[in-house]
C-alpha positions as CSV (number, residue, x, y, z in Angstrom):
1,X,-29.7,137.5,-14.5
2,X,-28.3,134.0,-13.6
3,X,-30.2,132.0,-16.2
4,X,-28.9,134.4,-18.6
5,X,-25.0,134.3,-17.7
6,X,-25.9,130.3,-17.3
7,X,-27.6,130.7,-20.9
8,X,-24.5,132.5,-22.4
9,X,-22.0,130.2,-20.9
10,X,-23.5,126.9,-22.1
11,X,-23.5,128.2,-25.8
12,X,-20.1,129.9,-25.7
13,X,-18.8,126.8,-24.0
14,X,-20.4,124.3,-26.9
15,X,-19.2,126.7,-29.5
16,X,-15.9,126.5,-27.9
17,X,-15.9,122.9,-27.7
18,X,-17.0,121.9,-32.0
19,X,-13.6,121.8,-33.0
20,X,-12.0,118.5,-33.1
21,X,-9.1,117.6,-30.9
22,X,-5.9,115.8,-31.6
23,X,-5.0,114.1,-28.5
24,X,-1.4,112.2,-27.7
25,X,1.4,111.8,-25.3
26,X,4.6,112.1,-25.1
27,X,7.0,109.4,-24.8
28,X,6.6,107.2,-21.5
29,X,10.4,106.1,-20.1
30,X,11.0,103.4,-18.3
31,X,9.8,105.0,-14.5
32,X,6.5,106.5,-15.5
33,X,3.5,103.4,-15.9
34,X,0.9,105.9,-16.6
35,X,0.6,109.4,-18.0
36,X,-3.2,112.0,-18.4
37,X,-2.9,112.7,-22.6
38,X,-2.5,116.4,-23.7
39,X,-4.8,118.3,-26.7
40,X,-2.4,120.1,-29.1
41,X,-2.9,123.8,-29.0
42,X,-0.7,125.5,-31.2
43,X,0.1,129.8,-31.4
44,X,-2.2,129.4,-34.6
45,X,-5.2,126.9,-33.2
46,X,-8.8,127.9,-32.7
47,X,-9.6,124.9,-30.5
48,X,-10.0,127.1,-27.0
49,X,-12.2,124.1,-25.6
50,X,-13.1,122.9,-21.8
51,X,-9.5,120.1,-21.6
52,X,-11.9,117.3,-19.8
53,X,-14.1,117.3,-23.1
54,X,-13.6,115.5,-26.1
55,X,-15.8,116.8,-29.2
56,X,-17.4,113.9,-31.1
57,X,-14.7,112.8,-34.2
58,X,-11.7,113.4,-32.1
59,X,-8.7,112.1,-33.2
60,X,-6.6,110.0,-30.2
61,X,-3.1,109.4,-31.0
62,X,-1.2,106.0,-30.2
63,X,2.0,105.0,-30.4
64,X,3.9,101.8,-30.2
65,X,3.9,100.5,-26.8
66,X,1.2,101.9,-25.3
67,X,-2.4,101.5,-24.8
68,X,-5.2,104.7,-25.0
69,X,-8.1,104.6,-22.3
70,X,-10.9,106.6,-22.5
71,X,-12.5,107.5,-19.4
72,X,-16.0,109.1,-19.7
73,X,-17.8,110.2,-15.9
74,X,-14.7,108.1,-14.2
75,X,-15.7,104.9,-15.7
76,X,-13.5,103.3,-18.5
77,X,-15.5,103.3,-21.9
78,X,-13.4,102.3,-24.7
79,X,-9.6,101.2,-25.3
80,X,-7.4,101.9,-27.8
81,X,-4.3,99.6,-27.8
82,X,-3.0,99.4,-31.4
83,X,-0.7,102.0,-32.8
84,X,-2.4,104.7,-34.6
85,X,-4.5,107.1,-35.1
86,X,-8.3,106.2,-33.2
87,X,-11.1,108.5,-33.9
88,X,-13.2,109.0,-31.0
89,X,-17.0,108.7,-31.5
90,X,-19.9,110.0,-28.7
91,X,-23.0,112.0,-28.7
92,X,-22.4,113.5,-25.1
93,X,-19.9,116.1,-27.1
94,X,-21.5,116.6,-30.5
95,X,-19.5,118.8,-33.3
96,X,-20.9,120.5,-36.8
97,X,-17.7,119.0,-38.1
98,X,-18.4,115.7,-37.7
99,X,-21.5,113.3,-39.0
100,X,-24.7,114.8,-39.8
101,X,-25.1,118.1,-39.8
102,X,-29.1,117.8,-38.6
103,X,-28.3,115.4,-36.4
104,X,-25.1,117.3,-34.7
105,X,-27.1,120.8,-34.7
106,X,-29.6,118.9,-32.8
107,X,-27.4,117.3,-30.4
108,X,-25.4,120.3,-30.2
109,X,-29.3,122.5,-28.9
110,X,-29.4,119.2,-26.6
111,X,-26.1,119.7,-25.4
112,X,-26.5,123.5,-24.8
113,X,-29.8,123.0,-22.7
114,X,-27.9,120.2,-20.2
115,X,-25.0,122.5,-20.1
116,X,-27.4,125.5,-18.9
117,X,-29.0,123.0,-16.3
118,X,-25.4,122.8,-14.7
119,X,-24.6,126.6,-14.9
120,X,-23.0,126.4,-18.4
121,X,-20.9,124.2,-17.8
122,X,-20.4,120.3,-19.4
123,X,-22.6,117.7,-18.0
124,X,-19.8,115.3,-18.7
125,X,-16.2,114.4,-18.2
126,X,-14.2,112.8,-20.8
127,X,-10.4,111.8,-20.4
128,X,-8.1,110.0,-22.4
129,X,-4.6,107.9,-19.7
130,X,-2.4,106.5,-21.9
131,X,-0.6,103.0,-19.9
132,X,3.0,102.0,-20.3
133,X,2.7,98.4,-22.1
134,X,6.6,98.0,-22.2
135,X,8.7,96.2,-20.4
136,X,9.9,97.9,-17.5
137,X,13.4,96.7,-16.2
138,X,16.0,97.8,-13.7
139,X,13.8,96.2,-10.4
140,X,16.1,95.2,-8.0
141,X,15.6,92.4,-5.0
142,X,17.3,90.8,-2.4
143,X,16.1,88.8,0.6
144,X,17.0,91.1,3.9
145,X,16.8,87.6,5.7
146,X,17.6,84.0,4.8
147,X,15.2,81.8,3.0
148,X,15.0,78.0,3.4
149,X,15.6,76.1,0.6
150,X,15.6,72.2,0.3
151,X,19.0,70.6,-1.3
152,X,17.7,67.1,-3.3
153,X,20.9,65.3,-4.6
154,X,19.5,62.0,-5.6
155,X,22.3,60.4,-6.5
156,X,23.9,60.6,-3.3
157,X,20.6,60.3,-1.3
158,X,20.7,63.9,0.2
159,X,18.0,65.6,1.3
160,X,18.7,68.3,3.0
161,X,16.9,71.8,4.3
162,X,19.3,75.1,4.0
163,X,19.1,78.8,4.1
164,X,20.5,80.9,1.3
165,X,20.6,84.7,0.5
166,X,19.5,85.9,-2.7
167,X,19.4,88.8,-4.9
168,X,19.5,90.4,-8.1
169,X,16.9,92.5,-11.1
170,X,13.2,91.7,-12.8
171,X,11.2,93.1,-15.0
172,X,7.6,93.1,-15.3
173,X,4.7,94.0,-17.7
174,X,1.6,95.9,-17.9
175,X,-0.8,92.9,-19.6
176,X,-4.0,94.5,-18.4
177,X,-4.5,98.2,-18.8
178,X,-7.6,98.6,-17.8
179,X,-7.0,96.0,-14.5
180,X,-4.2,98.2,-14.0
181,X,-5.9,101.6,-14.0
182,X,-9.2,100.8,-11.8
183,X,-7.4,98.7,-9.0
184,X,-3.9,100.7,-9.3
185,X,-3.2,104.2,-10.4
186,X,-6.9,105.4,-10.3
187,X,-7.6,108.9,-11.5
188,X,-4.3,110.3,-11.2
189,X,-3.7,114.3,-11.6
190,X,-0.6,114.1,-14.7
191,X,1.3,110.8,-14.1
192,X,1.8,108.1,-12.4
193,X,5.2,106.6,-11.3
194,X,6.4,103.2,-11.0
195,X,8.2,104.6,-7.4
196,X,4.5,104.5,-6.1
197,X,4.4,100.5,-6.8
198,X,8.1,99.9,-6.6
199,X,8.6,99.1,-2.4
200,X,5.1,96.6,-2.5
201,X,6.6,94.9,-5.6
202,X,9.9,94.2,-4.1
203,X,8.3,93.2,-1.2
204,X,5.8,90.6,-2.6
205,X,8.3,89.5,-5.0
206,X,10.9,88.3,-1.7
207,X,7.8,87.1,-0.1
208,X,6.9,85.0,-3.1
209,X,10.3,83.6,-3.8
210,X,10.1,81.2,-1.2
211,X,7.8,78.9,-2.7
212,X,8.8,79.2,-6.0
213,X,12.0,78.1,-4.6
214,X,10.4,75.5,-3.4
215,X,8.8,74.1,-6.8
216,X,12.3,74.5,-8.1
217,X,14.4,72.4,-5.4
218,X,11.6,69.5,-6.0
219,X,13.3,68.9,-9.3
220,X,16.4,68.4,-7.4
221,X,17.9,71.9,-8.4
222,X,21.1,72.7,-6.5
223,X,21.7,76.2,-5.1
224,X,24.8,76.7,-7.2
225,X,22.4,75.9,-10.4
226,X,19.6,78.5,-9.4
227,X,20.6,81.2,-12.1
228,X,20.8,78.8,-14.9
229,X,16.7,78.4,-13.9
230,X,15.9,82.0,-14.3
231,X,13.1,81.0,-16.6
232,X,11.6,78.3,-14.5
233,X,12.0,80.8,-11.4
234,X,9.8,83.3,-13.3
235,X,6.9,80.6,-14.1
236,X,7.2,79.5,-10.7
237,X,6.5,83.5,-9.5
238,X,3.9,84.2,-11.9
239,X,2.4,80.8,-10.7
240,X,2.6,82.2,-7.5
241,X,1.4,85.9,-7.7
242,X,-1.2,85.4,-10.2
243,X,-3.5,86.8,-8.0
244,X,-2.3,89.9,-6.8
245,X,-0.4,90.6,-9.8
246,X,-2.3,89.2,-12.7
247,X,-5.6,88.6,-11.6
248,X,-5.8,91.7,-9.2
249,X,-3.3,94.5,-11.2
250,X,-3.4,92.8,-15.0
251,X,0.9,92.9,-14.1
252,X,3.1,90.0,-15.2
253,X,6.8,89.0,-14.2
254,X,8.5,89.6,-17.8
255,X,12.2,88.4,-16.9
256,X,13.6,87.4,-13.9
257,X,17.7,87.7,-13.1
258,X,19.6,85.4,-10.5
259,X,22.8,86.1,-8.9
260,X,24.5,83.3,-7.4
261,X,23.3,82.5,-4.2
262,X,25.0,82.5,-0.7
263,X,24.7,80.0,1.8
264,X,26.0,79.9,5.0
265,X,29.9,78.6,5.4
266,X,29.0,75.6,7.9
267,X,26.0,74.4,5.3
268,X,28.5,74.8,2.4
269,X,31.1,73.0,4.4
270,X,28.2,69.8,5.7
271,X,27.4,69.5,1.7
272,X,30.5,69.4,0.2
273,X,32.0,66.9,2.6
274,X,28.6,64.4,2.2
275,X,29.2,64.6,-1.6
276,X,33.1,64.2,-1.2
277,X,31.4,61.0,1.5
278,X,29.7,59.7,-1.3
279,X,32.3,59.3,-3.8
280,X,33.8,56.5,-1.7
281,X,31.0,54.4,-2.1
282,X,32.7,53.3,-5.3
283,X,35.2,51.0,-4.4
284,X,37.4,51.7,-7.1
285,X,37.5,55.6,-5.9
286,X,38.2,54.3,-2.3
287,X,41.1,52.8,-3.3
288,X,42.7,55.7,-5.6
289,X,41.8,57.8,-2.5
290,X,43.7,55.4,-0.3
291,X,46.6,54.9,-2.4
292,X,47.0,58.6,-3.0
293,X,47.0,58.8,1.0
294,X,49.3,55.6,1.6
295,X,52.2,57.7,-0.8
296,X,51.4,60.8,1.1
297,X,52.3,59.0,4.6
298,X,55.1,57.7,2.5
299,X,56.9,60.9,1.6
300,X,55.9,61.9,5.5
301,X,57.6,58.4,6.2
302,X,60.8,59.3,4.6
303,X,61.2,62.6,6.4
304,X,60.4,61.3,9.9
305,X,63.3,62.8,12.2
306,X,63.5,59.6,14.2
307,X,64.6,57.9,11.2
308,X,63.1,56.3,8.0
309,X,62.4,53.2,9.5
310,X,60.3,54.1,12.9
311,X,58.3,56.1,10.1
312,X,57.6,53.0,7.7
313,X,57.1,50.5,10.8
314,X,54.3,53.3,12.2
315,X,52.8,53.4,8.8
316,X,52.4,49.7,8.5
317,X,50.9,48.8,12.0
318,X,47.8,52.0,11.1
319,X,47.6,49.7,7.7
320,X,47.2,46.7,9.6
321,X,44.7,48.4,12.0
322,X,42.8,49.8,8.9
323,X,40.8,47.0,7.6
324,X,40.8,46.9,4.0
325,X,43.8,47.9,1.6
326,X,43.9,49.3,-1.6
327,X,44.3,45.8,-3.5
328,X,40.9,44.4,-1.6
329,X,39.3,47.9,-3.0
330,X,39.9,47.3,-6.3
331,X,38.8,43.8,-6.2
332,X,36.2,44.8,-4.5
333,X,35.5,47.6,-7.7
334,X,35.7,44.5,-10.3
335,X,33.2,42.8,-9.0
336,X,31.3,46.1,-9.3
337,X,31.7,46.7,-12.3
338,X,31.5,43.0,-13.8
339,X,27.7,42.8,-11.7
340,X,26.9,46.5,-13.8
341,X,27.9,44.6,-17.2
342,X,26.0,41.4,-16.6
343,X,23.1,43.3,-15.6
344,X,22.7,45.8,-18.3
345,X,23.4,43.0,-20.3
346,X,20.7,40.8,-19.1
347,X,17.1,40.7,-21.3
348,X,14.5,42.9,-19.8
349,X,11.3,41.4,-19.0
350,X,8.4,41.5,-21.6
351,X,6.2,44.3,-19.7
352,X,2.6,42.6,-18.0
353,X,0.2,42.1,-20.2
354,X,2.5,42.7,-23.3
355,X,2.4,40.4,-26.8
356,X,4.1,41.2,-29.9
357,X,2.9,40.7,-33.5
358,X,4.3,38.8,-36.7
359,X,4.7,42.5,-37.8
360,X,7.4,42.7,-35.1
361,X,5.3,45.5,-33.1
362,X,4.4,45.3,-29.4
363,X,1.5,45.5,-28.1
364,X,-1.1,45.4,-24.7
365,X,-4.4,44.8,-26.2
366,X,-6.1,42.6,-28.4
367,X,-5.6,43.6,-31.7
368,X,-2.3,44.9,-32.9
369,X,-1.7,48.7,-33.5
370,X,0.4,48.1,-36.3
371,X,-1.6,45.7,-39.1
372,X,-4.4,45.3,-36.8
373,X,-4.1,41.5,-36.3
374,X,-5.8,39.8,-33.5
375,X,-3.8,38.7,-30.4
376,X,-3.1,34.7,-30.8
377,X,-4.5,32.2,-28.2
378,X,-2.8,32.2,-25.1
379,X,-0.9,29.2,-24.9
380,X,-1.8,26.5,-22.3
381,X,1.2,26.2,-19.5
382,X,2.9,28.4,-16.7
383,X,4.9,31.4,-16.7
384,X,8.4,31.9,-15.9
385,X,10.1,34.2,-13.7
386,X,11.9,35.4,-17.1
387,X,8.4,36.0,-19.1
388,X,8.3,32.7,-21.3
389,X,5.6,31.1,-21.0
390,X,6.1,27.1,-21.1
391,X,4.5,23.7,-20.9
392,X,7.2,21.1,-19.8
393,X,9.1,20.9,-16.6
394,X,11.4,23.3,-17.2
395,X,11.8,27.1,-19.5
396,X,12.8,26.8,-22.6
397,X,14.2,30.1,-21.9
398,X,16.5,29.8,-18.8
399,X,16.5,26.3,-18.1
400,X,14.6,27.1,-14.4
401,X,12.6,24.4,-13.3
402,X,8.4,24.8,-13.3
403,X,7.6,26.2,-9.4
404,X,6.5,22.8,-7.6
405,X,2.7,22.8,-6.7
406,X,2.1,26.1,-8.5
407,X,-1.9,25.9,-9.2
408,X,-2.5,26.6,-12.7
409,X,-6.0,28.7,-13.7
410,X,-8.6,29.0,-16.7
411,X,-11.7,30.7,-16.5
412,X,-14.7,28.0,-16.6
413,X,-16.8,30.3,-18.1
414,X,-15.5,31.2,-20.9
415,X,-12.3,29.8,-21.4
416,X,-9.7,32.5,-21.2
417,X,-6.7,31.9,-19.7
418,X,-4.4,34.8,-18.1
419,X,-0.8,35.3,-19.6
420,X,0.5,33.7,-15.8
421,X,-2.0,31.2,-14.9
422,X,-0.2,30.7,-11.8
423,X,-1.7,34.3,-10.6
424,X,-4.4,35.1,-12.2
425,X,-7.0,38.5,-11.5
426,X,-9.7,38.4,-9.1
427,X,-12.3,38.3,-12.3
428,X,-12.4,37.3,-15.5
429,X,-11.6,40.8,-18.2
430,X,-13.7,38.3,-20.5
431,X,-17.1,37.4,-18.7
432,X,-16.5,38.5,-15.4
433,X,-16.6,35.6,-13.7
434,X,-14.5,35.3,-10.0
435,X,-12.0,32.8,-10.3
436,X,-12.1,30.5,-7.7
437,X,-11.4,26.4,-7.4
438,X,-13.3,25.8,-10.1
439,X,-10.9,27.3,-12.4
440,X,-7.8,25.6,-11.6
441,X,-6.6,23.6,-14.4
């Protein structure tokens, strides 16, 4: 009586299950990552089928931003990540409606005798998830205790470790679906939230900030300029949690948002008066700083109660104990300035190894890059400090005189000569050869 009821219910359930289904979802906001899809039944529909079968010819609905998986005996089997309409193909669920109509009776008697093997009901499961591939904003962070962070400011030779509070939003995006559902969500009843993954984001995300702080404040980054690096702050992250989020969830940081951070008053205080420090290393700004202070204790000078004159006499005697006064400053900031010009005025020194062309173009090796011409001989002589290379007594460049006793050097081997035969390599490039006394000229 069991085989019969078994019988029954394996070809009502396979009759039940030849019409085709139309399979979507709904929209997914911004809080759901993952929803199960739904076959339309309508108050006028035959389809009465078993909901974790899909007949053969199925028809899987996708819409724009998301991605279709379909899950057959718990194991991922195809994905459907355009937008569309996809049209499921399989022989575990065979229709009349679809294909050959031989070959879908036959599967259909095959399906009915596996079905009566497992008391008329399916041999197989077949689901369809649909995954959230939008953006998903509105994550919020903040560091519950301070971070260090190293202040670089190179032009005034600070370098510095602080501690700075941080906060503020990112975003993040689904990249792989299928990472996502075997090491994430999993086989979830209806749909899965981004609350379940929300608290161990935030968490690695503050944990990970740290370092990518760190490649950030290498480049000399100020705290007051984090937010303007938002972008390189989010490389730095993904960087960072490529493995658990990429590599281990398919999940990527999409956007990442800065609020300006806090530091501690003391280490705000210690900063600002090292920069304010370094300014006075230009004389010229010493003096406008000292002037500005000598017409300050001027005006005090004037008001003094015990009369203009104590006031003036007590300001001149801290002048005289001072050291330097504003005029010596600002001689002192000429000379600055006049050692700048001349030097950015001065000819820089052909680069080692250098030569330039009749073309005009300069160039390292032997033929020119330009018209291809050979490098000329090296000419016989000694170099000068200022690149020329000369033969008399003294440069034709700068006037200096040749160094006394400086041993000049020609490979015996082959003839080449380097461009300062006064130092010449350990070996010939040419032939080899170690140059030793026998190559001094």
């Amino acid at each position: 009586m069991g085989l019969i009821k078994a019988a029954l219910s394996a070809v009502g359930g396979n009759l039940a299950d030849q019409y085709k289904e139309y399979i979507y979802c709904d929209s997914l906001p911004n809080d759901i990552l993952a929803a199960k899809g739904h076959k339309r039944v309508g108050s006028r529909g035959s389809n009465k089928g078993d909901d974790n079968v899909i007949t053969d010819g199925s028809a899987i609905a996708v819409n724009e931003g998301q991605c279709a998986l379909i899950v057959v005996d718990g194991k991922v089997s195809e994905v459907a990540a355009e937008a569309g309409v996809f049209e499921f193909k399989s022989a575990l669920s065979p229709s009349v409606f679809s294909g050959n109509l031989g070959d879908s009776l036959l599967n259909s008697l095959k399906d009915i005798g596996a079905r009566i093997s497992y008391g008329g009901q399916a041999a197989h499961d077949q689901r369809v998830y649909y995954i959230n591939m939008k953006e998903i904003m509105g994550n919020r962070y903040g560091t519950v205790t301070p971070i260090p962070f190293r202040v670089v400011d190179n032009n005034i030779g600070l370098d510095v470790d602080v501690t700075l509070r941080c906060n503020g939003e990112y975003s993040y995006r689904i990249t792989n679906p299928v990472l996502f559902y075997t090491n994430v969500c999993g086989n979830f009843a209806d749909t899965y939230n981004r609350s379940n993954l929300d608290s161990m984001l935030k968490a690695e995300i503050v944990t990970a900030l740290q370092p990518a702080l760190g490649k950030i404040s290498e480049q000399g980054v100020r705290p007051s300029m984090l937010p303007g690096k938002a972008m390189e702050i989010s490389d730095a992250l993904n960087e960072v949690l490529s493995k658990k989020w990429g590599e281990a969830r398919g999940i990527v940081i999409a956007n990442f948002a800065m609020n300006p951070p806090s530091l501690p008053q003391d280490q705000q205080e210690m900063i600002t008066n090292l920069q304010k420090t370094a300014v006075m290393r230009n004389a010229n700004m010493a003096a406008a700083t000292l002037v500005e202070a000598q017409a300050s204790a001027m005006k005090t000078a004037a008001g003094n109660q015990g009369g203009a004159m104590m006031g003036f006499m007590g300001m001149n005697m801290a002048q005289q104990q001072g050291g330097l006064n504003a005029q010596q400053l600002f001689q002192m900031g000429a000379q600055q300035q006049a050692q700048a010009a001349q030097q950015a005025a001065a000819p820089a020194a052909p680069a080692q190894g250098s030569w330039t062309c009749e073309c005009g173009t300069a160039n390292t090796g032997k033929f020119c890059a330009n018209c291809g011409k050979p490098k000329p001989a090296q000419a016989e002589g000694w170099t000068c400090s200022c690149g020329a290379v000369n033969k008399g007594k003294f440069c034709q460049n700068c006037g200096k005189p040749k160094p006394a006793g400086a041993p000049l050097y020609r490979c015996d081997k082959c003839g080449w000569q380097p461009e300062d035969p006064s130092n010449p390599p350990k070996f010939c490039p040419e032939c080899g050869d170690p140059f030793d006394a026998n190559d001094l000229v």
